[in-house]
C-alpha positions as CSV (number, residue, x, y, z in Angstrom):
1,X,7.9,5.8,-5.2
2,X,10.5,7.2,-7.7
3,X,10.7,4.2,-9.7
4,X,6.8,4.6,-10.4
5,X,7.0,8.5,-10.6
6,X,9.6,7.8,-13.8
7,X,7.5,5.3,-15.2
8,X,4.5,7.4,-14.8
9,X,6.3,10.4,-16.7
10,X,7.6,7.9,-18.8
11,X,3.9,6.8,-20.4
12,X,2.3,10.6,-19.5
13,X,3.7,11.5,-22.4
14,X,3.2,8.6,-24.8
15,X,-0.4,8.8,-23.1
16,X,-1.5,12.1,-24.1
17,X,-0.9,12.9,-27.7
18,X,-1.2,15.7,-30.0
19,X,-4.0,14.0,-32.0
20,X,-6.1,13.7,-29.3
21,X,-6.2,17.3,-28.3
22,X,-8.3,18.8,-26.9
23,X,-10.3,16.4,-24.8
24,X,-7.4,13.1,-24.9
25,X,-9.6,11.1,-24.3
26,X,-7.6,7.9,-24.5
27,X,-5.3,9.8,-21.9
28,X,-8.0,9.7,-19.4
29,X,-9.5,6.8,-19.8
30,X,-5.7,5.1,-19.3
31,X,-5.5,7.9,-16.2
32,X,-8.7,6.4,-15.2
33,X,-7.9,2.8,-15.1
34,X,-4.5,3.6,-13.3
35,X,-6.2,5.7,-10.7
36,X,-8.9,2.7,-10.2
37,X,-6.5,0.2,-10.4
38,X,-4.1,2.0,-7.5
39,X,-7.4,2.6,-4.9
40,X,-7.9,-1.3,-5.8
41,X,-4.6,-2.3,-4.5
42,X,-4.7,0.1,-1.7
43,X,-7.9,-1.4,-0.3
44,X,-5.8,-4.5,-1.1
45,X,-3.0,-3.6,0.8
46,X,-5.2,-2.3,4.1
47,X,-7.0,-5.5,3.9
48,X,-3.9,-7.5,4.2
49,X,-2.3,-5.8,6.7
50,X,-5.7,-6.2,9.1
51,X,-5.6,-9.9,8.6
52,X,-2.1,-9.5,9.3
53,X,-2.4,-7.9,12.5
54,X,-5.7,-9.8,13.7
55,X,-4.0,-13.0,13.1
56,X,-1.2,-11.6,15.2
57,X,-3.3,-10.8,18.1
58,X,-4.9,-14.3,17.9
59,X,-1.6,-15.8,18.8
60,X,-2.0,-14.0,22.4
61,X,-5.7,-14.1,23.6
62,X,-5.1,-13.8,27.3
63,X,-2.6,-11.4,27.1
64,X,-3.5,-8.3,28.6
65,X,-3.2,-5.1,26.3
66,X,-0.2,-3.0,28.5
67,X,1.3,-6.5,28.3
68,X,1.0,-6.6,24.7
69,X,2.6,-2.9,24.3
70,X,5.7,-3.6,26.5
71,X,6.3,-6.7,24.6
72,X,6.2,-4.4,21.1
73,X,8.6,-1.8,22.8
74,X,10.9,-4.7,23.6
75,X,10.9,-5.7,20.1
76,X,11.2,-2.1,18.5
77,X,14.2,-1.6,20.8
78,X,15.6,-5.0,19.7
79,X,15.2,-3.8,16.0
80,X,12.7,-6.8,15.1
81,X,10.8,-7.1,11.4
82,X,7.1,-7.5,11.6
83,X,7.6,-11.1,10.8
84,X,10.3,-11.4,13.6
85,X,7.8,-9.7,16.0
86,X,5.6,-12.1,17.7
């Protein structure tokens, strides 16, 4: 998040400029886009990880759910990635 929070105070100020005052409206609209843009790649994100973990779950149909959470506290203990993690 700090490289973004520098390039974000980086633009703000090329953004909103004197002869735009009062109302900037270039400023928001650009704040606007950003904004929508970001919820966009959130929704993104969420969606991803879903499939992600749906597809994960596929891979062990019969396997009963305290099965399932022992296995993931084996493979937290053992320091596993997501993609390590079966």
């Amino acid at each position: 998040m700090g490289e973004m929070g520098g390039a974000g105070n980086a633009c703000g100020s090329q953004m909103f400029q004197a002869r735009d005052a009062p109302t900037y409206i270039p400023a928001m609209i650009a704040c606007s886009v950003l904004f929508a843009t970001e919820i966009v790649l959130y929704i993104c994100w969420r969606q991803y990880y879903v499939y992600a973990n749906n597809k994960k779950a596929r891979q062990f149909p019969d396997l009963p759910e305290e099965e399932r959470i022992k296995l993931a506290v084996l493979a937290a203990e053992q320091d596993q990635t997501d993609m390590q993690n079966p």
